[in-house]
N, C-alpha and C positions, 0 to 999 in steps of 0.2 A: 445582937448578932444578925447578919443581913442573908437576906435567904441567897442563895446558888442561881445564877441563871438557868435558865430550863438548856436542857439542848435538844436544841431545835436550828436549822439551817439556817443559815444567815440569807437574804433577800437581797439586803442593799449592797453597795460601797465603803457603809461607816460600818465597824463592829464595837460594839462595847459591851468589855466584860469584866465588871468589877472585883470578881473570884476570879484566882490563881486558876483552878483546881473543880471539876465538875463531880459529884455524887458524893456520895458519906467518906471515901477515898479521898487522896491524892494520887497524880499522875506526876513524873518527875520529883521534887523536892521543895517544897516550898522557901529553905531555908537559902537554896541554891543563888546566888546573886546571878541577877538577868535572868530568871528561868520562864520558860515560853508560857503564856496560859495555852491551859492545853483544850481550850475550847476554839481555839484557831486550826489545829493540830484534829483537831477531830473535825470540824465542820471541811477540810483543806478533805482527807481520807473519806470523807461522809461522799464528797461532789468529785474526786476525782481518781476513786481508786473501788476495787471490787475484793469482797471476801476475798482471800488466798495469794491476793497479788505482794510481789516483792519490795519494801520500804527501806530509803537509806536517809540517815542522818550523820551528815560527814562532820557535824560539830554539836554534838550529842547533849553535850551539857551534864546535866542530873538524869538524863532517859524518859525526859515526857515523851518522845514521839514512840517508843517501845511500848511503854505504859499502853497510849491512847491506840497504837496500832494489835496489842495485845487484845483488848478490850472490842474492837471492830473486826476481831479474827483475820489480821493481816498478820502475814510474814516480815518481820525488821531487822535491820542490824544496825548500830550506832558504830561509833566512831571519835574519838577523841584522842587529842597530845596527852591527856591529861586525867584517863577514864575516873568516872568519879563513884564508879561502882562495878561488882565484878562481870554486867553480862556486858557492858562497854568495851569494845576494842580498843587496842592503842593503835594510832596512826593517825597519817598528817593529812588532812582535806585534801591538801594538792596533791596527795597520792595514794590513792585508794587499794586495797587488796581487794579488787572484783575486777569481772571480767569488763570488757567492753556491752555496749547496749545490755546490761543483765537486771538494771532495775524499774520498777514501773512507777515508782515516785521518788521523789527528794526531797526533804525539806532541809532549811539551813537556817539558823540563829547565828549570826555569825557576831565575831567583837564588833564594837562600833568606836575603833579608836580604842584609848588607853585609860578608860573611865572606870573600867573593873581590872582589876587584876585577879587573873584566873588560872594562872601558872608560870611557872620561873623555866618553865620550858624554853631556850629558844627558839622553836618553830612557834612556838604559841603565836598566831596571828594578832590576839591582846595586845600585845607588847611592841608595834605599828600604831606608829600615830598616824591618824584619816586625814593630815595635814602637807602627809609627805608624801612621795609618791611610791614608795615601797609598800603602804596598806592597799594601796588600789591594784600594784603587779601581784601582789600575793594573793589577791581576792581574784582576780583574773585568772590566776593558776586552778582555786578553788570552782571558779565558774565553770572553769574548762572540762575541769575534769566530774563535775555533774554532768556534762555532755555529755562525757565520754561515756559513761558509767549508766545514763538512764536508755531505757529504748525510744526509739524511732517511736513517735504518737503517743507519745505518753507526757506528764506535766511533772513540773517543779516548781517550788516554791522558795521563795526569801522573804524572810524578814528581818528590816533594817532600823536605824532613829540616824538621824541627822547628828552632829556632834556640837554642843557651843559648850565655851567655859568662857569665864570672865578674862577679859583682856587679851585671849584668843580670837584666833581668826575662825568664823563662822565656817563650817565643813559641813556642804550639802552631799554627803554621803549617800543620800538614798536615789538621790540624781544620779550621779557618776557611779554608783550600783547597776545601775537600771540601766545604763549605758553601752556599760560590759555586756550586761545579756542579752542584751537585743542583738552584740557580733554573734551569739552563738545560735539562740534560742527567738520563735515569733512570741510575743505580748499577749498575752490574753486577758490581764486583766491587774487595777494595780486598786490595791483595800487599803485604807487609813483605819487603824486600829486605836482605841483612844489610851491614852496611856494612862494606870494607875500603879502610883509610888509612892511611899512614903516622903520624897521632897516636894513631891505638888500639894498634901496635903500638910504641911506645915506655912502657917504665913507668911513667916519672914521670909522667906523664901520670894514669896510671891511682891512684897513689898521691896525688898532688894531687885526684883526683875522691873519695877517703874521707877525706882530712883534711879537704875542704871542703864534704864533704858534698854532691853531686854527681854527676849519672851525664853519661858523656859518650855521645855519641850514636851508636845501636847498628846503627840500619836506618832505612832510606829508604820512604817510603810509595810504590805505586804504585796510581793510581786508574785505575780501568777504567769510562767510561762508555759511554751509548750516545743519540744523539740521535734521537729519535721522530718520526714523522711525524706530529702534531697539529696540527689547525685552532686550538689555543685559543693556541698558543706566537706569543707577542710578540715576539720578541728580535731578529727581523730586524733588519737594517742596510738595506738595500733599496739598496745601492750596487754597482754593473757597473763594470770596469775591461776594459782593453786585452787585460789580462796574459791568458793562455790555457796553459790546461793543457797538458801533452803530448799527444802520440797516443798513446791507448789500444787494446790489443788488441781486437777484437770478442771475446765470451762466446757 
Protein backbone atom coordinates (compact mmCIF):
# COMPACT_ATOMS: atom_id res chain seq x y z
CA UNK A 1 0.00 0.00 0.00
CA UNK A 2 1.52 3.44 -0.95
CA UNK A 3 1.92 6.12 1.61
CA UNK A 4 -0.54 9.63 1.39
CA UNK A 5 1.11 12.57 0.04
CA UNK A 6 2.09 14.95 2.68
CA UNK A 7 0.05 18.15 2.63
CA UNK A 8 1.96 20.62 2.02
CA UNK A 9 1.35 23.68 -0.60
CA UNK A 10 1.93 23.04 -3.95
CA UNK A 11 4.92 25.44 -5.39
CA UNK A 12 4.80 24.70 -9.16
CA UNK A 13 2.26 24.48 -12.04
CA UNK A 14 2.30 20.49 -12.24
CA UNK A 15 0.36 18.91 -9.21
CA UNK A 16 0.48 15.16 -8.69
CA UNK A 17 -1.43 13.39 -6.36
CA UNK A 18 -1.61 9.71 -6.48
CA UNK A 19 -4.29 9.43 -3.35
CA UNK A 20 -7.96 10.33 -3.90
CA UNK A 21 -8.15 11.26 -0.22
CA UNK A 22 -5.52 13.00 2.30
CA UNK A 23 -5.15 11.56 6.24
CA UNK A 24 -6.42 8.24 7.83
CA UNK A 25 -10.04 9.74 6.38
CA UNK A 26 -11.68 10.37 3.29
CA UNK A 27 -12.98 13.60 1.99
CA UNK A 28 -16.04 13.35 -0.43
CA UNK A 29 -16.29 9.35 -1.58
CA UNK A 30 -14.06 7.51 -3.01
CA UNK A 31 -16.33 5.27 -4.66
CA UNK A 32 -17.99 8.47 -6.28
CA UNK A 33 -17.13 8.31 -10.27
CA UNK A 34 -14.99 11.61 -11.15
CA UNK A 35 -14.54 12.63 -7.60
CA UNK A 36 -12.16 15.74 -6.97
CA UNK A 37 -8.86 14.65 -5.12
CA UNK A 38 -9.28 16.62 -2.38
CA UNK A 39 -5.71 17.63 -1.95
CA UNK A 40 -6.44 20.15 -4.97
CA UNK A 41 -9.45 21.40 -2.95
CA UNK A 42 -7.47 21.90 0.06
CA UNK A 43 -4.16 23.37 -1.33
CA UNK A 44 -6.96 25.92 -3.81
CA UNK A 45 -8.73 26.96 0.39
CA UNK A 46 -5.01 26.67 1.90
CA UNK A 47 -3.67 29.81 -0.80
CA UNK A 48 -6.92 31.48 -1.30
CA UNK A 49 -9.34 31.56 1.34
CA UNK A 50 -9.20 32.56 5.43
CA UNK A 51 -10.73 30.56 8.60
CA UNK A 52 -14.41 31.70 8.47
CA UNK A 53 -14.64 32.78 4.98
CA UNK A 54 -17.89 31.61 2.86
CA UNK A 55 -17.40 28.29 0.34
CA UNK A 56 -19.71 27.40 -2.68
CA UNK A 57 -19.59 24.34 -4.71
CA UNK A 58 -22.36 24.56 -7.49
CA UNK A 59 -21.56 20.93 -8.66
CA UNK A 60 -20.82 19.20 -5.29
CA UNK A 61 -20.49 15.67 -6.46
CA UNK A 62 -19.93 13.17 -3.23
CA UNK A 63 -19.09 16.74 -0.82
CA UNK A 64 -15.25 16.73 -0.98
CA UNK A 65 -15.16 20.58 -1.04
CA UNK A 66 -17.48 20.47 2.42
CA UNK A 67 -15.33 17.73 3.76
CA UNK A 68 -11.93 19.60 2.92
CA UNK A 69 -13.65 23.10 3.91
CA UNK A 70 -15.01 21.55 7.16
CA UNK A 71 -11.42 20.40 8.05
CA UNK A 72 -9.77 24.11 7.34
CA UNK A 73 -12.65 25.76 9.49
CA UNK A 74 -14.27 27.38 6.53
CA UNK A 75 -18.03 27.85 6.04
CA UNK A 76 -19.65 25.65 2.79
CA UNK A 77 -22.55 25.00 1.08
CA UNK A 78 -22.73 22.39 -1.93
CA UNK A 79 -25.11 22.12 -4.50
CA UNK A 80 -26.24 19.60 -6.83
CA UNK A 81 -29.20 18.21 -9.55
CA UNK A 82 -28.72 15.21 -7.94
CA UNK A 83 -27.41 15.56 -4.03
CA UNK A 84 -25.58 12.55 -3.35
CA UNK A 85 -26.00 12.93 0.38
CA UNK A 86 -28.18 14.60 2.86
CA UNK A 87 -26.04 18.00 3.83
CA UNK A 88 -26.00 18.71 -0.32
CA UNK A 89 -28.72 20.91 -1.63
CA UNK A 90 -30.56 20.25 -4.65
CA UNK A 91 -30.34 22.94 -7.36
CA UNK A 92 -29.04 23.68 -10.74
CA UNK A 93 -25.39 25.53 -11.05
CA UNK A 94 -27.11 27.97 -13.41
CA UNK A 95 -29.26 29.03 -10.61
CA UNK A 96 -28.13 29.32 -7.47
CA UNK A 97 -30.24 30.10 -4.13
CA UNK A 98 -27.66 32.91 -2.76
CA UNK A 99 -27.60 36.31 -2.77
CA UNK A 100 -25.59 38.23 -5.26
CA UNK A 101 -21.42 38.97 -4.40
CA UNK A 102 -22.20 36.69 -1.02
CA UNK A 103 -19.33 34.09 -1.57
CA UNK A 104 -15.63 34.32 -1.05
CA UNK A 105 -14.58 31.20 -3.10
CA UNK A 106 -16.00 28.72 -5.66
CA UNK A 107 -14.91 25.82 -6.77
CA UNK A 108 -16.53 23.67 -9.77
CA UNK A 109 -15.81 19.86 -11.01
CA UNK A 110 -18.01 20.24 -13.60
CA UNK A 111 -19.23 17.09 -16.37
CA UNK A 112 -16.73 16.86 -18.97
CA UNK A 113 -19.04 15.80 -21.81
CA UNK A 114 -21.06 12.50 -21.61
CA UNK A 115 -18.20 10.15 -20.29
CA UNK A 116 -19.99 9.59 -16.79
CA UNK A 117 -23.33 9.27 -16.31
CA UNK A 118 -24.40 10.96 -13.06
CA UNK A 119 -28.06 11.52 -13.34
CA UNK A 120 -31.17 11.05 -15.45
CA UNK A 121 -31.92 14.45 -14.23
CA UNK A 122 -32.60 16.63 -17.17
CA UNK A 123 -30.82 19.71 -16.18
CA UNK A 124 -27.97 17.44 -15.36
CA UNK A 125 -25.24 19.30 -17.52
CA UNK A 126 -23.72 15.21 -17.83
CA UNK A 127 -26.09 14.68 -20.21
CA UNK A 128 -24.48 17.66 -22.95
CA UNK A 129 -22.08 16.35 -25.22
CA UNK A 130 -18.77 18.99 -25.14
CA UNK A 131 -19.24 18.43 -29.08
CA UNK A 132 -22.26 20.54 -29.30
CA UNK A 133 -22.78 23.71 -28.54
CA UNK A 134 -25.41 23.40 -25.76
CA UNK A 135 -22.51 21.98 -23.28
CA UNK A 136 -20.51 25.16 -23.65
CA UNK A 137 -24.14 27.68 -23.28
CA UNK A 138 -24.99 25.67 -20.33
CA UNK A 139 -21.47 26.02 -18.87
CA UNK A 140 -21.65 29.81 -19.61
CA UNK A 141 -24.81 29.96 -17.54
CA UNK A 142 -22.78 28.06 -14.78
CA UNK A 143 -19.81 30.58 -15.33
CA UNK A 144 -22.08 33.36 -15.12
CA UNK A 145 -23.61 32.70 -12.24
CA UNK A 146 -20.27 32.07 -10.12
CA UNK A 147 -19.87 35.72 -10.92
CA UNK A 148 -22.69 36.49 -9.90
CA UNK A 149 -22.60 34.73 -6.60
CA UNK A 150 -18.77 35.31 -5.63
CA UNK A 151 -17.65 38.73 -4.25
CA UNK A 152 -15.70 41.51 -5.77
CA UNK A 153 -11.78 40.33 -4.92
CA UNK A 154 -12.08 37.18 -4.18
CA UNK A 155 -11.12 33.76 -6.54
CA UNK A 156 -12.65 30.68 -8.24
CA UNK A 157 -11.64 27.77 -9.40
CA UNK A 158 -12.33 25.13 -12.34
CA UNK A 159 -11.48 22.03 -13.02
CA UNK A 160 -11.82 20.51 -16.31
CA UNK A 161 -10.19 17.14 -18.77
CA UNK A 162 -10.46 17.65 -22.45
CA UNK A 163 -12.95 14.93 -23.96
CA UNK A 164 -11.57 12.19 -26.75
CA UNK A 165 -13.24 8.85 -27.55
CA UNK A 166 -12.56 6.66 -30.39
CA UNK A 167 -13.68 7.77 -33.79
CA UNK A 168 -14.95 11.03 -32.08
CA UNK A 169 -13.98 14.42 -32.75
CA UNK A 170 -11.25 15.60 -30.28
CA UNK A 171 -13.20 18.36 -27.70
CA UNK A 172 -10.64 20.91 -26.29
CA UNK A 173 -12.86 21.66 -23.60
CA UNK A 174 -10.53 22.99 -21.21
CA UNK A 175 -9.66 25.70 -23.95
CA UNK A 176 -13.20 26.84 -24.63
CA UNK A 177 -13.72 26.59 -20.65
CA UNK A 178 -11.15 29.01 -20.18
CA UNK A 179 -12.47 31.18 -22.72
CA UNK A 180 -15.82 31.69 -21.14
CA UNK A 181 -14.17 32.97 -18.04
CA UNK A 182 -11.82 35.27 -18.96
CA UNK A 183 -15.61 37.32 -20.50
CA UNK A 184 -16.41 37.28 -16.96
CA UNK A 185 -13.45 36.73 -14.54
CA UNK A 186 -9.10 38.18 -14.77
CA UNK A 187 -6.74 34.72 -15.17
CA UNK A 188 -4.70 34.32 -12.48
CA UNK A 189 -3.46 31.28 -12.95
CA UNK A 190 -3.96 27.83 -14.91
CA UNK A 191 -2.43 24.02 -13.08
CA UNK A 192 -2.15 20.76 -15.07
CA UNK A 193 -2.99 18.31 -12.57
CA UNK A 194 -1.76 14.63 -13.64
CA UNK A 195 -4.32 12.28 -13.90
CA UNK A 196 -4.58 8.94 -12.02
CA UNK A 197 -7.43 6.20 -13.21
CA UNK A 198 -7.84 3.01 -13.38
CA UNK A 199 -7.66 3.18 -17.47
CA UNK A 200 -4.14 4.69 -17.60
CA UNK A 201 -3.16 1.95 -15.48
CA UNK A 202 -4.21 -0.88 -17.50
CA UNK A 203 -2.11 -1.60 -20.78
CA UNK A 204 -4.15 -2.38 -23.33
CA UNK A 205 -5.41 0.56 -23.09
CA UNK A 206 -2.15 2.22 -23.59
CA UNK A 207 -1.45 -0.18 -26.58
CA UNK A 208 -4.76 0.56 -28.17
CA UNK A 209 -3.85 4.62 -27.87
CA UNK A 210 -0.49 3.58 -30.63
CA UNK A 211 -2.21 1.34 -32.78
CA UNK A 212 -4.84 4.10 -33.09
CA UNK A 213 -2.94 6.64 -32.93
CA UNK A 214 -4.10 8.25 -30.01
CA UNK A 215 -3.06 9.77 -26.67
CA UNK A 216 -5.27 9.20 -23.84
CA UNK A 217 -5.67 11.78 -21.42
CA UNK A 218 -2.86 12.67 -19.08
CA UNK A 219 -4.03 15.70 -16.63
CA UNK A 220 -6.78 17.82 -15.80
CA UNK A 221 -6.61 21.51 -16.26
CA UNK A 222 -7.14 23.68 -13.05
CA UNK A 223 -8.21 27.35 -13.77
CA UNK A 224 -7.57 29.98 -11.14
CA UNK A 225 -9.44 33.07 -11.55
CA UNK A 226 -10.15 36.19 -9.85
CA UNK A 227 -13.37 38.52 -10.10
CA UNK A 228 -12.51 42.28 -10.10
CA UNK A 229 -14.26 44.89 -8.66
CA UNK A 230 -15.20 47.12 -12.04
CA UNK A 231 -17.84 49.53 -12.76
CA UNK A 232 -17.73 48.56 -16.54
CA UNK A 233 -18.64 44.51 -15.62
CA UNK A 234 -22.16 43.64 -16.89
CA UNK A 235 -22.72 40.23 -15.90
CA UNK A 236 -24.86 40.88 -12.91
CA UNK A 237 -27.87 38.67 -12.54
CA UNK A 238 -29.48 41.47 -10.07
CA UNK A 239 -31.52 38.59 -8.46
CA UNK A 240 -31.93 38.36 -4.19
CA UNK A 241 -33.20 35.12 -2.68
CA UNK A 242 -34.13 33.97 0.84
CA UNK A 243 -31.26 31.59 1.10
CA UNK A 244 -28.57 33.17 3.55
CA UNK A 245 -25.17 32.44 4.04
CA UNK A 246 -23.78 31.13 7.22
CA UNK A 247 -22.53 33.02 10.14
CA UNK A 248 -19.25 34.19 9.59
CA UNK A 249 -16.47 34.84 11.95
CA UNK A 250 -15.73 38.63 12.38
CA UNK A 251 -11.88 39.43 10.86
Amino acid sequence: MFKKPELVLATTTLWNYPSQHYGPGMQGDLKYPGATPSYIIWNLLQRYTRPGDFIIDPMCGSGTTLDVAKDLDRKALGFDVAPYRPDILRADARDLPLRDNSADFVFVDPPYSTHIEYSDDPRCIGRLDASTPEYYNAMREVIREIWRVLRPGRYAALYCCDSFRKKKPFCPIGVRLFEIMEEFFTPVDIVAVVRHNRTLKRRHYHTEAIKGNYFLRGFNYLFIVKKEARSDQVHTAGRKTNVKKPNRKRR
